[in-house]
C-alpha positions as CSV (number, residue, x, y, z in Angstrom):
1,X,81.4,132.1,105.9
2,X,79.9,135.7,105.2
3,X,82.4,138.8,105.2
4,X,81.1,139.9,108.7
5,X,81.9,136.6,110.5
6,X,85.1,136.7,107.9
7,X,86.0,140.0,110.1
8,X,84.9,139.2,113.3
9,X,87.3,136.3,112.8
10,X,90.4,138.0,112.0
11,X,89.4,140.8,114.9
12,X,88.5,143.7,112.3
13,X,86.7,145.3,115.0
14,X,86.4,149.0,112.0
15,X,85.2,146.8,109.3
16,X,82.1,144.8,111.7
17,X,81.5,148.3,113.3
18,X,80.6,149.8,109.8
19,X,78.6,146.9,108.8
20,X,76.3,146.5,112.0
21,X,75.4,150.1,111.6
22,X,73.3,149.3,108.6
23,X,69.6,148.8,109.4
24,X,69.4,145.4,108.1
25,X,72.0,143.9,109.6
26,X,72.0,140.9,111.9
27,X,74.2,140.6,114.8
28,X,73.4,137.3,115.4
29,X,73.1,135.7,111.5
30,X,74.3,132.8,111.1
31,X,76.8,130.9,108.5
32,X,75.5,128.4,106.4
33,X,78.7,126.1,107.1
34,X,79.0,125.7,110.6
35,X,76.4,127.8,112.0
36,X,78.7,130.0,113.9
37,X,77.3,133.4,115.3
38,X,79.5,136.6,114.9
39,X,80.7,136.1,118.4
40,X,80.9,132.4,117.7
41,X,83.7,133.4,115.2
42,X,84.7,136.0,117.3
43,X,86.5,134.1,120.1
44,X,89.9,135.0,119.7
45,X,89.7,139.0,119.7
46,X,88.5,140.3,122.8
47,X,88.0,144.0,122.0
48,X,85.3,142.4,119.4
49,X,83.7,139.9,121.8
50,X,82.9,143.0,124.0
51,X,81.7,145.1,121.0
52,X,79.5,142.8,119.8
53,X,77.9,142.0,122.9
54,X,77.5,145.5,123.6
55,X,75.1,145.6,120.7
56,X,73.2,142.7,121.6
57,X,74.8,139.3,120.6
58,X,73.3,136.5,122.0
59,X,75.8,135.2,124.6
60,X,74.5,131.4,124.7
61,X,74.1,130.6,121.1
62,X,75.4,127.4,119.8
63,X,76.6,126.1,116.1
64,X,75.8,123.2,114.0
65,X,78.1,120.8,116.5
66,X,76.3,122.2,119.7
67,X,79.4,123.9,120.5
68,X,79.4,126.6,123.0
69,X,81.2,130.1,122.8
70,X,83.0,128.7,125.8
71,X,83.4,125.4,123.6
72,X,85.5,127.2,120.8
73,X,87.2,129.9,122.7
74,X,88.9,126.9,124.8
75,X,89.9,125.2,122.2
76,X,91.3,128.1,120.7
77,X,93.2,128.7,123.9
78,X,92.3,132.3,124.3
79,X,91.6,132.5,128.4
80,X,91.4,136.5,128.5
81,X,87.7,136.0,126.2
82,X,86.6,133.1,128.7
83,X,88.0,134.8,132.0
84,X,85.9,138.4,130.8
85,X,82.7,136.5,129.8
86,X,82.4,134.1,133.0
87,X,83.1,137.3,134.9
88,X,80.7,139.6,133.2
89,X,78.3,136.5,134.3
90,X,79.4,136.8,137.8
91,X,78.9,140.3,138.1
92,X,75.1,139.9,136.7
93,X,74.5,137.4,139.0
94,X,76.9,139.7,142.4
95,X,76.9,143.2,141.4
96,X,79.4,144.8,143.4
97,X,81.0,141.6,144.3
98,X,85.1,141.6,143.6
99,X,86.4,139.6,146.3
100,X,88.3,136.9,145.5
101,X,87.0,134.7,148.4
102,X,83.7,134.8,146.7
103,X,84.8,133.2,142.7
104,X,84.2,130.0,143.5
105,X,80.7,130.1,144.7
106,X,79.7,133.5,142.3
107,X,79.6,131.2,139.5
108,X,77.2,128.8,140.8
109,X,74.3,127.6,138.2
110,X,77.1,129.3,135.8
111,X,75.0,128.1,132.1
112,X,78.2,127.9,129.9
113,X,80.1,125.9,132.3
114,X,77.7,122.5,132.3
115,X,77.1,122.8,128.9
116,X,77.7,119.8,126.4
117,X,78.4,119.9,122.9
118,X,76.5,117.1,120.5
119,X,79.5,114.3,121.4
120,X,78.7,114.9,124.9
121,X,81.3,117.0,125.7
122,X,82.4,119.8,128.1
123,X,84.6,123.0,128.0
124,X,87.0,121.2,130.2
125,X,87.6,118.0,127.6
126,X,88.4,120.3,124.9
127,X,91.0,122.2,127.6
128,X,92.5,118.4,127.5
129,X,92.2,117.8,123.7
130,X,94.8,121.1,123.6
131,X,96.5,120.1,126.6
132,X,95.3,123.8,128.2
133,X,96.6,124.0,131.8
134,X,95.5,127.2,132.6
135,X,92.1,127.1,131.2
136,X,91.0,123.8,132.3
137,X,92.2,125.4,135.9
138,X,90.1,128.1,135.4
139,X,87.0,126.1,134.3
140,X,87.5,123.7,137.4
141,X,88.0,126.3,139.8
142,X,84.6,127.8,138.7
143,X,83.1,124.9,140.4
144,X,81.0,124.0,138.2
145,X,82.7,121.9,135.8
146,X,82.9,117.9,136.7
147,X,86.1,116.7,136.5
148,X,84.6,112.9,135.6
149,X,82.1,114.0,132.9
150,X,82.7,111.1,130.2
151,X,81.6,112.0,126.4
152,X,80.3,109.9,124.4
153,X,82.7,107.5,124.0
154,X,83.2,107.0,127.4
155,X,86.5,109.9,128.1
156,X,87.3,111.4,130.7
157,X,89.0,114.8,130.4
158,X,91.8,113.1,132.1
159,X,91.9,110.2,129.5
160,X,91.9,112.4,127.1
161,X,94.8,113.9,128.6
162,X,96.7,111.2,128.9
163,X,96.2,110.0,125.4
164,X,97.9,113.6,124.0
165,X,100.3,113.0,126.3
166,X,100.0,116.5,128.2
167,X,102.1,115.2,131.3
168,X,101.5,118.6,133.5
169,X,97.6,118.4,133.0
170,X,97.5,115.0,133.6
171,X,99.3,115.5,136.9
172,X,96.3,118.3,137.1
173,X,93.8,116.1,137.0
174,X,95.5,112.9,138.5
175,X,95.9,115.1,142.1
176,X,92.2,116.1,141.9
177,X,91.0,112.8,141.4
178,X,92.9,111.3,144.0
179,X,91.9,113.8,146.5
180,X,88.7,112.7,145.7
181,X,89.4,108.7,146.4
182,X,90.9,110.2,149.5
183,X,87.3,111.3,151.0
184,X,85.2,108.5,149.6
185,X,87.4,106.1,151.4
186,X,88.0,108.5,154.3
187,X,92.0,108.2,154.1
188,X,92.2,110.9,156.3
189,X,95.9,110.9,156.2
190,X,95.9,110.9,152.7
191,X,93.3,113.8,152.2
192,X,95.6,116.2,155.0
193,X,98.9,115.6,153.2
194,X,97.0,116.9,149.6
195,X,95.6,119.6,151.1
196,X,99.1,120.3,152.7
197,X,101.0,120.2,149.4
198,X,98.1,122.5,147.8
199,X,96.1,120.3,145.6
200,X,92.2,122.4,145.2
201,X,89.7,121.3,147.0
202,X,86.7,123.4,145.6
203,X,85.9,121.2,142.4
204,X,82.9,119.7,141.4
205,X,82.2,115.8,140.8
206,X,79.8,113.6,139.6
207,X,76.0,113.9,138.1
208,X,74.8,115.5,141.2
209,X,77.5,118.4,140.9
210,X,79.0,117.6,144.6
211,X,82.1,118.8,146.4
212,X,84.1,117.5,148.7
213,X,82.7,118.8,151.6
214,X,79.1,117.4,150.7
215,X,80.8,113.7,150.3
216,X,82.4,114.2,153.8
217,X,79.5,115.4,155.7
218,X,76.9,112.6,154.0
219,X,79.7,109.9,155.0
220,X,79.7,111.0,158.3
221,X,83.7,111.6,158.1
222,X,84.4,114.1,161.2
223,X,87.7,114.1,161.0
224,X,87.9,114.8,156.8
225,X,85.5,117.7,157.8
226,X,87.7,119.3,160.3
227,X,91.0,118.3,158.1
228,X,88.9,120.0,154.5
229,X,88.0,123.4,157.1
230,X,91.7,123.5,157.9
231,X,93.3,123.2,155.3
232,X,91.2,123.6,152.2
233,X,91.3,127.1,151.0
234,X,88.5,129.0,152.0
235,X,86.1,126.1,152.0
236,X,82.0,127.8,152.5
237,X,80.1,125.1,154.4
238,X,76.8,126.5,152.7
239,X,77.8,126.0,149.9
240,X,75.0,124.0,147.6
241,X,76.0,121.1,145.3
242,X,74.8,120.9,141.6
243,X,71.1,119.6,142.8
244,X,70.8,122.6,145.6
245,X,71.6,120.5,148.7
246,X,74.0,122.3,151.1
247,X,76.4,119.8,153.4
248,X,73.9,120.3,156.6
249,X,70.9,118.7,154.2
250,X,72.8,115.6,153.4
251,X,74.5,115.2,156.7
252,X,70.4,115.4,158.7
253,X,69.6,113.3,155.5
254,X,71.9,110.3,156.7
255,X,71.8,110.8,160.0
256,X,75.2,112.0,161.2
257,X,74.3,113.8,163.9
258,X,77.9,114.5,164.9
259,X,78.5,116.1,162.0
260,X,75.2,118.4,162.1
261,X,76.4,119.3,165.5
262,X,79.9,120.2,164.1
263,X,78.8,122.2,161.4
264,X,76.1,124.2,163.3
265,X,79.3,125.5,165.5
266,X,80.8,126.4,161.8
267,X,77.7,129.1,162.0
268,X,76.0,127.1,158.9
269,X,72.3,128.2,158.1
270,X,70.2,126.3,160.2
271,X,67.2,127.1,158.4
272,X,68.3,127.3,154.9
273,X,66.0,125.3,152.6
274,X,66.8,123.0,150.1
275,X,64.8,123.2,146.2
276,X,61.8,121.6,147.0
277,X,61.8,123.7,150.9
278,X,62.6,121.6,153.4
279,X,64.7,122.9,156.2
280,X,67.7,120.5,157.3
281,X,65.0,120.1,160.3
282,X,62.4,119.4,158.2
283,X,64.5,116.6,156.7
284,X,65.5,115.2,159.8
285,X,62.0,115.3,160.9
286,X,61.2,113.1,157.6
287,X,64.0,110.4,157.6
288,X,63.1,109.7,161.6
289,X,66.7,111.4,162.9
290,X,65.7,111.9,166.2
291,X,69.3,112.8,167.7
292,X,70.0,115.1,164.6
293,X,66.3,116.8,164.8
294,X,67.6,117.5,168.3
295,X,70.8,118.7,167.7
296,X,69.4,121.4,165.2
297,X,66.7,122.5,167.7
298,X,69.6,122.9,170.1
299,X,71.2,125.6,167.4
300,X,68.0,127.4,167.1
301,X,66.4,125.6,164.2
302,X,62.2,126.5,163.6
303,X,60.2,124.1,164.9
304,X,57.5,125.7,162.9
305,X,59.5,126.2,159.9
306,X,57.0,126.2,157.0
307,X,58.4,124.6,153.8
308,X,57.3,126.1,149.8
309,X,53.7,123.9,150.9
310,X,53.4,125.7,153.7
311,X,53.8,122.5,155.6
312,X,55.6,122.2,158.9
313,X,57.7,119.3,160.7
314,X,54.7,118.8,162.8
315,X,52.4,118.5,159.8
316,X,54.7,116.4,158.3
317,X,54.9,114.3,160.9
318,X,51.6,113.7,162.0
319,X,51.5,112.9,158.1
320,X,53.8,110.2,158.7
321,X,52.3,108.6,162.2
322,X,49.0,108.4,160.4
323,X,50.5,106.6,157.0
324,X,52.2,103.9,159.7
325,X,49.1,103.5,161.4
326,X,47.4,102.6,158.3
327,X,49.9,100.1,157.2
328,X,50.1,98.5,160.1
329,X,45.7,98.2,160.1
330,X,45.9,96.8,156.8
């Protein structure tokens, strides 16, 4: 480790001042042990994670073990570094947004919070390897970070947990997971008394970065809809998941026109297009929903709503009568 990482280290914030004034220094050189950055070494000291990226330290660097900033400073424990840097993120991304009802969704497509180190791990396992309530609360209510990501040898956050016996994260993570059995096998009664007693409902699982609220409305559950809108805490039915599909695109996706209707009186986007640019509509139009095609005309959705192809339901549609007709010649 060279002197300036040596200081950035131990938080000599005079010393690493002095020596990045010289013209030939490198605010991002690298050790030749580990292949940590300044700010890689940096992670405990605030005051010199903000100096250094005030003169230009790359923010997303990683060292010889694919480990993150946000890797190291939560293994280290030191939340006020994480908590500045994820909101310095959200501010870039919603200048001028401070309300609190807007975290959780601010720091979608957040890059440090899906990142994996080279044994496949997240921000949130090494929270569980130091038994770090508070962080791994932090990281999960981001919304980003999946509570089931397994590393390479299979581990859960919460197994990992468990096997440092860190009883009050375990109960963390137990409470989230079971809220999540609770959807997926639509124990309504189950999912309303977790909500009741406070568990979160805003965390992310799975590969395709879902919520809650996007398992409920592609099951069709109604009633874990209404009980998630009542008592989850500030739940935003626009809300995308991980692969940019908002609740209304997987509920006209599968069908459940009940719950299209349901959350078009929630005031959802209608319109609002999914990556490759299909409306909900559009989607309907393509799966053959009649009833739920119907339902979002009813609530105002384009008829001539053109996707990123420029193509319309009609288009599509007449697309689709003509592939039938050729199957069915053939």
């Amino acid at each position: 480790m060279t002197i300036l990482h040596e200081a950035c280290q131990r938080g000599d914030l005079d010393f690493v001042r002095n020596f990045l004034s010289r013209p030939d220094a490198d605010v991002n050189a690298r050790d030749a042990e580990e292949g940590l950055t300044p700010l890689l070494a940096a992670t405990e000291h605030l005051p010199m994670v903000q100096f250094l990226c005030q003169q230009g330290a790359n923010v997303m660097p990683t060292d010889n073990f694919g480990r993150t900033f946000l890797h190291i400073a939560t293994y280290r424990g030191h939340a006020p570094v994480i908590e500045w840097l994820l909101e310095g993120y959200k501010q870039q991304q919603h200048p001028g947004d401070d309300s609190s009802s807007s975290h959780n969704k601010s720091c979608r497509g957040n890059p440090w919070a899906e990142c994996i180190d080279q044994a496949n791990e997240t921000a949130l396992h090494y929270a569980a390897y130091r038994g770090n309530l508070q962080i791994a609360h932090y990281l999960i209510e981001l919304g980003q970070v999946d509570i089931l990501a397994r590393n390479r040898l299979g581990k859960t956050a919460l197994t990992l947990a468990r096997q440092a016996e860190e009883l009050p994260l375990v109960s963390y993570l137990n409470s989230l997971i079971l809220l999540s059995n609770a959807c997926k096998c639509q124990e309504n009664d189950l999912l309303k008394r977790l909500l009741q007693a406070g568990v979160f409902a805003k965390f992310r699982f799975g590969r395709n970065g879902d919520q809650l609220i996007h398992g409920v409305c592609q099951d069709g559950n109604l009633e874990g809809a209404r009980i998630l809108h009542k008592y989850g805490d500030k739940v935003d039915w626009d809300i995308p998941s991980g692969s940019g599909k908002t609740p209304l695109h997987y509920a006209a996706r599968m069908g459940r026109d009940q719950v299209v209707r349901w959350l078009c009186e929630q005031g959802v986007a209608v319109d609002r297009p999914c990556p490759v640019g299909s409306s909900a509509f559009v989607i309907s139009v393509l799966v053959g929903h009649v009833d739920v095609a119907k339902v979002l005309l009813q609530f105002g959705a384009d008829v001539n709503y053109r996707d990123s192809s420029g193509v319309t339901p009609i288009h599509q549609f007449s697309w689709l009568v003509r592939k039938d007709a050729y199957l069915w010649s053939v």
